[in-house]
C-alpha positions as CSV (number, residue, x, y, z in Angstrom):
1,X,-84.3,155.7,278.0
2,X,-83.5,152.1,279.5
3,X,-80.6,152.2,282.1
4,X,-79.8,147.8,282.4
5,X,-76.9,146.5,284.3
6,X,-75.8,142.8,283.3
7,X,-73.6,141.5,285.3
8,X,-72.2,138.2,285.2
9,X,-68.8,137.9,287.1
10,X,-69.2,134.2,288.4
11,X,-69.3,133.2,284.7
12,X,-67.5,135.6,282.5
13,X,-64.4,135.3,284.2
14,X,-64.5,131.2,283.7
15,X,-64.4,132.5,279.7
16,X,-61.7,131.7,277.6
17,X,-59.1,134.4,277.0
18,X,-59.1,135.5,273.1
19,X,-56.4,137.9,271.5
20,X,-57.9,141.0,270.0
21,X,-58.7,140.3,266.7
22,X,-56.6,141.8,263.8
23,X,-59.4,143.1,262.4
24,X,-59.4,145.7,265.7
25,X,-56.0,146.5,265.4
26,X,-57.2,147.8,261.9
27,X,-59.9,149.5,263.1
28,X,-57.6,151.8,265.1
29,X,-54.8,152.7,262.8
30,X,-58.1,155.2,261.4
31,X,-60.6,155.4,264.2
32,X,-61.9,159.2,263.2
33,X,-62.7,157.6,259.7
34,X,-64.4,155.2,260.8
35,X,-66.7,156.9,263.6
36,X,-67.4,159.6,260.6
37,X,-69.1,156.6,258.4
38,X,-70.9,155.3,261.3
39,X,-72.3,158.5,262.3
40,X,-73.4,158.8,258.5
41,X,-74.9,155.6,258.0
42,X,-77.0,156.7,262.0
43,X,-77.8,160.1,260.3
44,X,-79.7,158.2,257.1
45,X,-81.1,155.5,259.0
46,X,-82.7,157.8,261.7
47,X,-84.0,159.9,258.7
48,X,-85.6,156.9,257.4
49,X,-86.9,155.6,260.5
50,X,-88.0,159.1,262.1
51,X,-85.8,158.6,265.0
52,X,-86.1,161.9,266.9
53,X,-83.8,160.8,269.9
54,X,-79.8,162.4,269.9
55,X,-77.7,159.9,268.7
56,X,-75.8,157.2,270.8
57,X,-72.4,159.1,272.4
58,X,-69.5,158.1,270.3
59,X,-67.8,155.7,272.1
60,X,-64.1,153.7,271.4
61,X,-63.0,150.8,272.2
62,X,-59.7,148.5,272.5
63,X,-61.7,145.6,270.4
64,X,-64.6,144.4,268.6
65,X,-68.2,144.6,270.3
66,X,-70.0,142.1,271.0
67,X,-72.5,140.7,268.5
68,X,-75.5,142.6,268.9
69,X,-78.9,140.9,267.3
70,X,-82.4,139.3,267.6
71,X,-83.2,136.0,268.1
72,X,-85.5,134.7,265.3
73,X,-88.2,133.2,267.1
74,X,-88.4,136.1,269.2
75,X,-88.5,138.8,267.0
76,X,-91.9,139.3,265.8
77,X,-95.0,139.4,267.8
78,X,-98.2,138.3,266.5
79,X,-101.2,138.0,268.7
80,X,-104.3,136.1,267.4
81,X,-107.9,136.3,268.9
82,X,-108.2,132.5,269.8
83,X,-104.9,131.6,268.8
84,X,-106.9,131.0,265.2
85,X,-103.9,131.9,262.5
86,X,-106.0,134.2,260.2
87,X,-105.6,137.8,259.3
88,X,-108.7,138.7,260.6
89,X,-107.9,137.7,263.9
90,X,-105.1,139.3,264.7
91,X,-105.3,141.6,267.5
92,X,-101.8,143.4,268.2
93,X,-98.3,142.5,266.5
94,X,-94.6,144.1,266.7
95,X,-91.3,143.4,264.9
96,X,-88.1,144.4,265.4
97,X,-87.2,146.4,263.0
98,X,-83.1,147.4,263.4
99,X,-80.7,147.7,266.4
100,X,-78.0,150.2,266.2
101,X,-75.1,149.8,269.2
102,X,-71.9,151.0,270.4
103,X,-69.5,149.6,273.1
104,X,-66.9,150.7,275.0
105,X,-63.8,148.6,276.7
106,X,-60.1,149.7,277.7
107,X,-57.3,147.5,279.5
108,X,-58.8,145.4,282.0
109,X,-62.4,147.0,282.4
110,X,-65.3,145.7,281.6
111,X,-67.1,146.1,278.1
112,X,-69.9,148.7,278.0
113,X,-72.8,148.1,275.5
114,X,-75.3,151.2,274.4
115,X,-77.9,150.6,272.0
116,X,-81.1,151.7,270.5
117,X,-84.0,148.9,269.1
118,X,-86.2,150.1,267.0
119,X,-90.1,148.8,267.2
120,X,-92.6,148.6,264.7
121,X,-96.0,147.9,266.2
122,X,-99.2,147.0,264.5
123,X,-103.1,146.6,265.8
124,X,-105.6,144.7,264.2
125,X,-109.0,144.1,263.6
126,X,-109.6,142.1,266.7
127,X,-107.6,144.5,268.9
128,X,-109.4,145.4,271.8
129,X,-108.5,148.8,272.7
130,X,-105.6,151.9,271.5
131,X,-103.1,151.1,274.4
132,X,-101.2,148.0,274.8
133,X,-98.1,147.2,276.7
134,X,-95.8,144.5,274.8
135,X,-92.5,143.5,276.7
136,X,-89.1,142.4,275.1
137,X,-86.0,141.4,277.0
138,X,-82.3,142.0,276.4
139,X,-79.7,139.2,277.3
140,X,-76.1,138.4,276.9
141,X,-74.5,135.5,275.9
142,X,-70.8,133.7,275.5
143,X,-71.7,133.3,272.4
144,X,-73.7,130.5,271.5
145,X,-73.1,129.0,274.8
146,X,-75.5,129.8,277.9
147,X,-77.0,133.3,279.0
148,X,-75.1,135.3,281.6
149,X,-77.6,137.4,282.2
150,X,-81.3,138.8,281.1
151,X,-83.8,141.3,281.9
152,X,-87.2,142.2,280.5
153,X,-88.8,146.0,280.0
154,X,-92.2,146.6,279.1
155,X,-92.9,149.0,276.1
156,X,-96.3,150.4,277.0
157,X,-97.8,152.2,273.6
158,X,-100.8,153.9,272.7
159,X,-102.0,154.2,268.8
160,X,-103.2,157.5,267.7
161,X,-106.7,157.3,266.6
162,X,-107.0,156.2,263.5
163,X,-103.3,154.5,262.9
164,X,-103.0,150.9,263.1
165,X,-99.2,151.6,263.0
166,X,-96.6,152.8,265.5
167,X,-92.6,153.3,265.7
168,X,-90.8,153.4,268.8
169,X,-87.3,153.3,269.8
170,X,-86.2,152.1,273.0
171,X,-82.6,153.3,274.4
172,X,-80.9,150.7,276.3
173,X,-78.1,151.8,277.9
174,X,-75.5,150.7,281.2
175,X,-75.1,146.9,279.7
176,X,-71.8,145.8,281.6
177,X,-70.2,142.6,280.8
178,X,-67.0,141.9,282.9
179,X,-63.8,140.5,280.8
180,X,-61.9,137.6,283.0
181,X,-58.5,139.6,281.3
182,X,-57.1,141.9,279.4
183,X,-57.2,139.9,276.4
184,X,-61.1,139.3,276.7
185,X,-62.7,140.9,273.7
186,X,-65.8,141.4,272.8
187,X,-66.5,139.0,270.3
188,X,-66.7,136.3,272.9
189,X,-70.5,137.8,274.4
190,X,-73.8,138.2,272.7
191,X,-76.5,140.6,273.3
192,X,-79.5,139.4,272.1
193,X,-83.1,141.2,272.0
194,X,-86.7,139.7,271.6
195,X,-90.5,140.1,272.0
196,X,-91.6,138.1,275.5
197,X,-93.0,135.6,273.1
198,X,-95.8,132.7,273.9
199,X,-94.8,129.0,272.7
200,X,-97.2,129.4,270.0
201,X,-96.1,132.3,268.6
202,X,-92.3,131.6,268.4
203,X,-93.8,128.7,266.8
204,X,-95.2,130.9,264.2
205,X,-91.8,132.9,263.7
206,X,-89.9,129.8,263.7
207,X,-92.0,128.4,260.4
208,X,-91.4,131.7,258.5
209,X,-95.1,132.8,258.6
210,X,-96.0,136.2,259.0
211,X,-98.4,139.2,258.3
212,X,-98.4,142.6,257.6
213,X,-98.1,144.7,260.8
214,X,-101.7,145.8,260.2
215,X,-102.9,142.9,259.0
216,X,-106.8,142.1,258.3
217,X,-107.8,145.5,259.3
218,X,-108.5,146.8,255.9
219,X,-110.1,143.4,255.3
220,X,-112.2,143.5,258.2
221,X,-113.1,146.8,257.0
222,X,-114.5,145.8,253.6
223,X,-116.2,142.8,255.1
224,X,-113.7,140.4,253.1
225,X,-114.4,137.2,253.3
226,X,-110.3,136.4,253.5
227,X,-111.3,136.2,257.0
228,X,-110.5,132.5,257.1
229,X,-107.2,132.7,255.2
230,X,-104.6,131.0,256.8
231,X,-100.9,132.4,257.3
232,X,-98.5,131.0,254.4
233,X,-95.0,130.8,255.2
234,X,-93.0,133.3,252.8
């Protein structure tokens, strides 16, 4: 479990107050409804995604949450042996796969942000060993505007012998935005997630190109000679 604290007094209290949305108000004229059909929709996503960790504590709230999302050309990872875009050459590669969050806010304190971020992590042919440590980051946002605050984590992982594929869900947990009023929501932050990416390969993301998490490594293994394809945008 990741325990993060973002703070960002200086700058969320120069934020524009916004009403609570009607949509809220809504929300809370059934809130036991609507925490049933979240922790459905948790209970058949974990099934899918083997997601072994207790579920995120049920938490209520006097508004909407913040947005809660990856950036694009941070949210794949694809590492290639001489920077040589084939599927050959890959060497290690991760996408971010689903975030599921919860938040928490009441009169005049601050908004409390819980999530889990699940990983989907791939080695290639031209990976170098069973262990490697990939790093994301988790920032918040006034929405669209500048960042408020960031950290990165390192996500060290080790692939069984003979997978080329792992899942891995990281708990971060303790993000506090402060409100500059009572009337501060959440809708007016971010909190955006991502791979600690090179230029190059948010280039790669930003195009649309991509590969299979395990890319090349059945090629390799036949001695294919797709070794020199090139990655096609999709």
């Amino acid at each position: 479990m990741r325990r993060l604290l973002l703070v960002a007094a200086s700058l969320a209290a120069a934020l524009t107050a916004v009403p609570l949305s009607a949509d809220a108000q809504g929300r809370r004229q059934d809130p036991d409804q609507q925490q049933r059909d979240e922790q459905a929709k948790k209970r058949k996503r974990d099934s899918e995604w083997g997601n072994n960790q207790s579920p995120l504590p049920a938490l209520r709230n006097a508004g909407p949450c913040p947005f809660v999302k990856t950036l694009y050309d941070a949210a794949r990872y694809v590492e290639f042996k001489e920077n040589r875009e084939a599927s050959a050459n890959v060497a290690y590669s991760g996408e971010i796969q689903g975030i599921s969050a919860g938040c928490q806010y009441k009169d005049e304190e601050p908004i409390k942000v819980a999530m889990d971020v699940l990983f989907e992590l791939g080695r290639g042919p031209q990976a170098t060993g069973s262990q490697k440590t990939y790093r994301y980051w988790v920032a918040v946002t006034d929405r669209n505007r500048s960042v408020l605050a960031r950290e990165t984590f390192d996500l060290a992982v080790n692939f069984p012998s003979g997978k080329d594929r792992v899942y891995v869900t990281e708990r971060v947990h303790n993000i506090v935005i402060p409100r500059a009023a009572l009337t501060t929501s959440g809708s007016n932050f971010e909190v955006l997630v991502g791979f600690e990416v090179t230029p190059e390969m948010a280039a790669f993301n930003r195009e649309g190109k991509r590969f299979r998490l395990n890319a090349g490594s059945q090629t390799a293994a036949a001695g294919s000679a797709a070794a020199g394809t090139a990655a096609t945008p999709q």
